[in-house]
N, C-alpha and C positions, 0 to 999 in steps of 0.2 A: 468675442471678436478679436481679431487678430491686430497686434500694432507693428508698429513700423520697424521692428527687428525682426520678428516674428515671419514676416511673408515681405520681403526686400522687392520679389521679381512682381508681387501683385499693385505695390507702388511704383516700382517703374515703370509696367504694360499701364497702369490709370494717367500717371505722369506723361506720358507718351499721346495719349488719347487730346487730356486738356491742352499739351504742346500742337499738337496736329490741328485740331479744331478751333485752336487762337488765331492760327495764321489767316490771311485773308489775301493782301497781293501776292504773296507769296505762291498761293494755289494755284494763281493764273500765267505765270509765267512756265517758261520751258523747261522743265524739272528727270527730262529722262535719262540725263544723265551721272545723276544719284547711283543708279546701280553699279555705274564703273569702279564705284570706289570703292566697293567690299564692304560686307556684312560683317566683319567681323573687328568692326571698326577704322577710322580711318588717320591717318597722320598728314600733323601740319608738311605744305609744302607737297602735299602730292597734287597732280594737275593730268587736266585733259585737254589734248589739242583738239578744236575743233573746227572745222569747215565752213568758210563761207559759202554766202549764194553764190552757185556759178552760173554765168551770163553767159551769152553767145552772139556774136554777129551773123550778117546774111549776107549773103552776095547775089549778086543779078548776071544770071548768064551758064553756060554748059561748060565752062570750064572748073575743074576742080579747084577748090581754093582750102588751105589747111588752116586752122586754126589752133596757135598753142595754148594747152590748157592751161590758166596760171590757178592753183591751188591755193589760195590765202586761206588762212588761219588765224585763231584768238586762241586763247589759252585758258580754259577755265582753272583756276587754281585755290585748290583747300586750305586758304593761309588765315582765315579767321579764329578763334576759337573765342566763344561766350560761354562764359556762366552766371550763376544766378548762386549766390554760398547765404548763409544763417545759422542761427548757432541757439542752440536749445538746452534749459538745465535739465536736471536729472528728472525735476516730477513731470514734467513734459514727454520722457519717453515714455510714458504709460498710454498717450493717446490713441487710440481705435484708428486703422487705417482711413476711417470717414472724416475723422475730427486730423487727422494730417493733411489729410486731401485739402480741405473746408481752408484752414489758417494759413499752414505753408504750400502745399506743393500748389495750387491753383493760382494764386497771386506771382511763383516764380516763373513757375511755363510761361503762361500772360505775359509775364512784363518780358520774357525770352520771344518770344511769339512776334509780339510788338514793338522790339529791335528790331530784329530781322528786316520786320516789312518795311520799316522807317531807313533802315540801310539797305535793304534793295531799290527802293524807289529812289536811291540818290543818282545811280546809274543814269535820271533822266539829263544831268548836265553832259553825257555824251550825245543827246538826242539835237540833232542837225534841222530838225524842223520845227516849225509855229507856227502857230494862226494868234490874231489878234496884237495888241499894243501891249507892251509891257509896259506893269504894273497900274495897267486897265480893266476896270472886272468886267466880265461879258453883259450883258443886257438884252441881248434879242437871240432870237431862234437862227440866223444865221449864225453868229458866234459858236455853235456848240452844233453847226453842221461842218463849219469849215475842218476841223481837226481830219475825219475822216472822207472829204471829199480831196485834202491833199494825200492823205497816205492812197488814195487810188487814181491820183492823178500819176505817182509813183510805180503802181503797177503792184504795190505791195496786195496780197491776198487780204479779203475782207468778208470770209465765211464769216456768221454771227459770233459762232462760238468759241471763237479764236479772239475775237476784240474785245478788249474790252477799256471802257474809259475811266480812270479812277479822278477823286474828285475830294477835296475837301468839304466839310459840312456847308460852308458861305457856299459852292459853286452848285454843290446839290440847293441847297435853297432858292438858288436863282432859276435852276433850270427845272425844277418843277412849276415853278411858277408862270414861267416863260413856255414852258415846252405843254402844260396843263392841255386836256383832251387833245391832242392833235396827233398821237398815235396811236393808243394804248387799245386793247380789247376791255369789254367792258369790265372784269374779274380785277384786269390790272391797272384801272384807273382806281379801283376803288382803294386797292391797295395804296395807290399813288398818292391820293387824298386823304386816306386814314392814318399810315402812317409817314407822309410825308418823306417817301421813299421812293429813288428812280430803280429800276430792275433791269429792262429793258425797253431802248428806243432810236432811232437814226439807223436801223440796223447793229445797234451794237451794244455789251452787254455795259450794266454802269456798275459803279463798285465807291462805294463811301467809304471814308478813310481818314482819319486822325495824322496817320503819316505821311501823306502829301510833301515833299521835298520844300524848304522854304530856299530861293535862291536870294543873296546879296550880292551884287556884282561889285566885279572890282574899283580900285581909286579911279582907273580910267581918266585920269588926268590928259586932256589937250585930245580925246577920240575925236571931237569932233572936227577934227583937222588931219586924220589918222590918214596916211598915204601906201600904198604898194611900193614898197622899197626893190626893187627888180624887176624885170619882166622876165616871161619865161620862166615864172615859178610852177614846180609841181608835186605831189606828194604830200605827206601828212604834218607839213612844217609851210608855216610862210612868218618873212620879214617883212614887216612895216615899218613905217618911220614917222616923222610929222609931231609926236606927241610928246608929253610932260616925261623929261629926263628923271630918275633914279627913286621909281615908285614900287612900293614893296606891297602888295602884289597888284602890279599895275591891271590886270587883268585876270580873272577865278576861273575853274573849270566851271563851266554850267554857262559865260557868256555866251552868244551871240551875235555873229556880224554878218554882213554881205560885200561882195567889192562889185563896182561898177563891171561891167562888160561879161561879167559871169555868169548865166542863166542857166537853170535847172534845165535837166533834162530827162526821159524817162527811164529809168533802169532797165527798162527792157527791149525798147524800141530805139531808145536814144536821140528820141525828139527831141528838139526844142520847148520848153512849155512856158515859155514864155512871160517868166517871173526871174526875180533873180534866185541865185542859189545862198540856201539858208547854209552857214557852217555853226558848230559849236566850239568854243575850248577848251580842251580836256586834260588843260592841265594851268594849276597855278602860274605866270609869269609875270617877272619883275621888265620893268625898263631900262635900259643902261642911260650912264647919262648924256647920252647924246639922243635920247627919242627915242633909239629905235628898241624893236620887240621883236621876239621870234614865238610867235604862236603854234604852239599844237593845237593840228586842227582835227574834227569827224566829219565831214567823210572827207579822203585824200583829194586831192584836186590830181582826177584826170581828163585828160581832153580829146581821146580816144579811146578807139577798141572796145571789146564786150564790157569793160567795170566802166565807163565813162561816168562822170559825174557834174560837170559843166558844160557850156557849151564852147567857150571859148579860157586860157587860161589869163590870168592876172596882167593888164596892162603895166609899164612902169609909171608911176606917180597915178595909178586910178584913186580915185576915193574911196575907202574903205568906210562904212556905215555901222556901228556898233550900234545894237536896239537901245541899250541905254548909253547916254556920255554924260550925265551928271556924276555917276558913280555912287555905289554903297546902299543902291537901292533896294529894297527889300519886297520879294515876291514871290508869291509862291506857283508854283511846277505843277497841277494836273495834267494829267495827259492819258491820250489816247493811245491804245499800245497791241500788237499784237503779240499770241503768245511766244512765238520766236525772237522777239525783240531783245529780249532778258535771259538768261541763264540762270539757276541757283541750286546748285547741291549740299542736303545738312546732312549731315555723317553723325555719328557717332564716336564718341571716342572710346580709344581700348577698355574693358574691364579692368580696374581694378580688384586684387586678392591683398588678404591678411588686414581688413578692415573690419569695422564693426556690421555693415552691412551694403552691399554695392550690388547694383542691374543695371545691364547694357541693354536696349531694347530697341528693335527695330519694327517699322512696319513692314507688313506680308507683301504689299506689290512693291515696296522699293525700299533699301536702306537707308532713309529719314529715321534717322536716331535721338534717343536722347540717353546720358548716363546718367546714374543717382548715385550718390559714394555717401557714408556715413561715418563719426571714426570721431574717437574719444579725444580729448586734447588733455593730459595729464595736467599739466601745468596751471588751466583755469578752472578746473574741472566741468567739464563743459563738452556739448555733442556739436560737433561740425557738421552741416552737410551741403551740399553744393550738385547742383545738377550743371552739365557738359553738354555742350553741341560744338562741332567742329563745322564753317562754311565757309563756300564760296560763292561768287557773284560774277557776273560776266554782260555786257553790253553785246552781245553776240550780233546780233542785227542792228545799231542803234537807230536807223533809215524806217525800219519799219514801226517807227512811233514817234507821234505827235503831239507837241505840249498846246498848250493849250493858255496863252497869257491869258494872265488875271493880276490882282494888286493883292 
């Protein structure tokens, strides 16, 4: 049998397999842009612009009417790099590629596999939409219709195979129980009851998961007296005022608010519908000490034209409703998502030469890589090895996904 000096590339193409077959959210998100980045490895800091959804207005009547295109953009960018390193003596290089596999390499991929998904799914604190009360667990069969009766109240696509809902162990336990014979074909109810597994139902697929994003919201000191500092606000910034002066971080990415007089509206038609408009904050801020805040918001606040996203903009002195105003509360993020919602490309990183044994390994339909490098350390006498993945992550759509409160 061959060891792990011996055949370097037949442990990277295995390591690649059990990295590939770890992943789980990771498969269902929008991954086609992996191939941009070259097969022959990729470096930190490379990026790809990409395109948003582009909307269109209508007009009523036989005259011409022009519409300028606005082309917006995100940026996917390659600025991660993980690894997984370990250190082996000398009677340990003698192991069979099987008994390497078995100890080290299956344990690192895995726990590489199961970052990844736990850092993509953080992506959900740019997610502008909910159903339910935070840090309320669901209980009935509406709860766990609303996520995707809002994403198509949105106008967002909800082909089956596109959605899909992911879900901690507690939320799956609930909704098997709750949701028990009232979809399934016979084949997959049994399934549902044997091993206490959702697959598909609501129209959408389910997906259980460990890494579930847990959220804690900010100090939020005096929200619930939080005011619209200006009228005539617009774009991916608003100031508030009203609250607890010189809090560090008065407010986390991943909150939550509404203001008064703001109402959803459809992405495509540009209805009214008659709710108010969910935003997130996407970014840590502090308060100065006089109250006020300047929030980054998802999605920008406009109040016309094809990207409209309210129905009307921010009054001065409206009320501002954060879901939580206790602060520091802790809950966790399922959510419902289509595949466009997310972005994630895993590269490889360059080959390493003049080592004890090193493979760069890509898969055949797209460059999802992993590296293995191996290499003596004179000093402790001792074998280093360390597998490589380079990635990115991208909230490309964050509109088109729905969380889904629970505690």
């Amino acid at each position: 049998m061959p060891n792990v000096f011996s055949n370097p590339d037949m442990v990277g193409a295995k390591s690649l397999l059990f990295f590939n077959n770890a992943l789980q959210a990771a498969k269902h998100v929008d991954r086609q842009w992996e191939s941009k980045f070259g097969i022959e490895g990729a470096k930190i800091g490379d990026s790809l612009r990409l395109r948003r959804a582009n909307n269109a207005t209508v007009t009523v009547g036989n005259a011409f009417t022009s519409e300028n295109i606005e082309e917006r953009t995100r940026t996917l960018v390659i600025d991660t790099p993980l690894q997984a390193g370990f250190t082996m003596d000398n009677a340990d290089m003698a192991l069979t590629v099987d008994l390497f596999e078995e100890r080290y390499a299956i344990p690192r991929t895995r726990a590489l596999a199961n970052y990844i998904d736990r850092w993509l799914l953080q992506l959900v604190r740019q997610v502008p939409n909910a159903t339910g009360t935070y840090n309320t667990a669901p209980t009935a069969l509406a709860n766990f219709q609303a996520p995707l009766t809002r994403l198509r109240d949105f106008g967002v696509p909800d082909d089956i195979e596109d959605m899909l809902f992911i879900m901690s162990p507690g939320e799956e336990e609930v909704a098997v129980r709750v949701l028990s014979g009232l979809f399934e074909s016979g084949p997959r109810l049994k399934e549902q009851y044997e091993k206490g597994e959702m697959r598909q139902a609501l129209g959408v697929r389910w997906l259980r998961s460990q890494n579930v994003y847990t959220h804690t919201t900010g100090l939020l000191g005096g929200a619930a007296n939080a005011l619209i500092a200006g009228a005539g606000q617009t774009g991916s910034a608003l100031n508030i005022d009203g609250v607890t002066g010189g809090q560090a971080p008065w407010s986390r990415a991943g909150d939550m608010f509404t203001y008064a007089g703001g109402n959803a509206v459809n992405s495509i038609t540009g209805v009214d519908l008659g709710f108010l408009r969910q935003f997130a904050v996407t970014a840590d801020t502090n308060s100065a000490a006089g109250g006020t805040v300047t929030l980054a918001i998802e999605p920008e606040i406009v109040t016309s034209g094809a990207n409209q996203t309210v129905s009307a903009g921010p009054a001065n002195d409206a009320v501002v409703t954060f879901f939580d105003t206790t602060g520091e509360v802790v809950a966790r993020q399922p959510l419902l998502m289509h595949r466009n919602a997310f972005a994630l490309a895993i590269a490889a990183e360059p080959a390493v030469k003049g080592v004890h044994a090193s493979s760069m390994k890509t898969a055949e339909d797209a460059p999802v890589g992993i590296r293995y490098v191996c290499w003596w350390d004179g000093d402790l006498n001792v074998f280093k090895f360390r597998y490589d993945v380079l990635c990115g992550r991208l909230a490309q759509n964050p509109g088109f996904a729905c969380r889904l409160h629970t505690s």
